[in-house]
N, C-alpha and C positions, 0 to 999 in steps of 0.2 A: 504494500500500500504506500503510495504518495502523500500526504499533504501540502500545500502549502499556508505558510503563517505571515501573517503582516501584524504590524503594532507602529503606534504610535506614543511620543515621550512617556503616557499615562501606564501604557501599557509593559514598557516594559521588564519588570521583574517578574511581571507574570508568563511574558513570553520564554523568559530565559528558563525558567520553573515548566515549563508545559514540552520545551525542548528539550528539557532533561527525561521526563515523562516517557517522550516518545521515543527518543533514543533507549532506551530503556526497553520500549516493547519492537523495536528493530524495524521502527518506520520511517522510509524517507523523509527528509523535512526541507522544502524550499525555504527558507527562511529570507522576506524581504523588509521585514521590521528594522527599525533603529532600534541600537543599542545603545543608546545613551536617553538621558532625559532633556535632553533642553528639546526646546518646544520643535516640533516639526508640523507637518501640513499631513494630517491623516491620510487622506485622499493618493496621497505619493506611494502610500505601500499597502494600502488595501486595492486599488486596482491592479496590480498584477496579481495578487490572489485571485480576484474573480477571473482575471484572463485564464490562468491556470485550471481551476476548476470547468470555466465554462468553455474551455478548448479540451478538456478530457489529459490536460498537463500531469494533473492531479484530481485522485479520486474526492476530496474535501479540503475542506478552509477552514481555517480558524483566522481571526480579525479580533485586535482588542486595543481600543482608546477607552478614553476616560468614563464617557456613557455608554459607551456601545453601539448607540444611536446613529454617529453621522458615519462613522464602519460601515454598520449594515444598510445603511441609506445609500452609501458609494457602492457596495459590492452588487445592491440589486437592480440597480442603471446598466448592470452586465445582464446577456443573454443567458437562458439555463441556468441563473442562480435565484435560489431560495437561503439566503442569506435568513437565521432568524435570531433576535437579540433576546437573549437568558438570562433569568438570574435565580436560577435552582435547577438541578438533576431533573426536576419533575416533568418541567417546562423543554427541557431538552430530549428527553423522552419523548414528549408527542412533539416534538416540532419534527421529529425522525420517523417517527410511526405515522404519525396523520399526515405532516407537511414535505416529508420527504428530504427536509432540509439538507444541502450539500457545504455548507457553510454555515460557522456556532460565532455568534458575536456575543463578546464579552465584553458586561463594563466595568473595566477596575478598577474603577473608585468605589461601585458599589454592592462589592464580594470579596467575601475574602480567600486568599489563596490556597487556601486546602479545598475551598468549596472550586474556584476553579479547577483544578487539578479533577477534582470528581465530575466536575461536568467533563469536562472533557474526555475521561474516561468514558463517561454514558454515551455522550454523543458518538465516538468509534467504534462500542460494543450492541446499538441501537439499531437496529433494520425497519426499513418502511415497513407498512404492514399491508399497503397496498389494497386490493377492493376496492367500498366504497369512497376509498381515500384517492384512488388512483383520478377518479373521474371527477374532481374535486381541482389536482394539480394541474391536470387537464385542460381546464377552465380559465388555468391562469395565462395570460399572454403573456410569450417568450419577445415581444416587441420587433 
């Protein structure tokens, strides 16, 4: 399995914690986040994620700024992504089963990092569940 990962200033101690994770479970990792904190421009490393994901680069995305919000707001301007912003396992669970999500937006200010690490975990161990779900994603335009 592929991922790629993007982050901005907000995000990253968690990005570096989520790349140890994966390293960990022996999964590739595009990494196009900043690793420092002074401020950057979100936008600069969450669109090559959705490029990735929605060209088939990589099988999913992970995206994490400060809300989560303007992440997943840039990732879903891309074709083929269902980018969707979490903030608990529970949520990430049916965003995977019902939404089919290929992309997990995290917001670092308002989780803390062991509960990131567990979403993330749920979000790669989650499978759509497809059905009535399917004709649902269906629905949505790919733009």
């Amino acid at each position: 399995m592929k991922i790629s990962v993007g982050n901005d200033h907000a995000g990253t101690e968690y990005k570096l914690a989520i790349l140890g994770l994966l390293k960990s479970m022996h999964i590739e990792v595009k990494n196009y986040g900043t690793d420092g904190t002074d401020s950057v421009d979100y936008p600069d490393f969450i669109h090559p994620v959705a490029d990735d994901v929605s060209s088939g680069k990589a099988e999913l995305g992970i995206i994490i700024c400060g809300s989560g919000n303007g992440a997943s707001m840039t990732a879903n301007k891309h074709q083929k992504i269902r980018a969707a912003l979490c903030w608990n396992k529970e949520i990430v669970a049916l965003a995977r089963e019902h939404n089919d999500a290929n992309i997990l937006s995290l917001p670092a200010r308002f989780i803390a990092l062991p509960q990131a690490l567990e979403m993330v975990k749920t979000f790669l161990e989650t499978d759509f569940a497809g059905g009535r779900h399917e004709r649902r994603i269906e629905k949505i335009p790919c733009m």
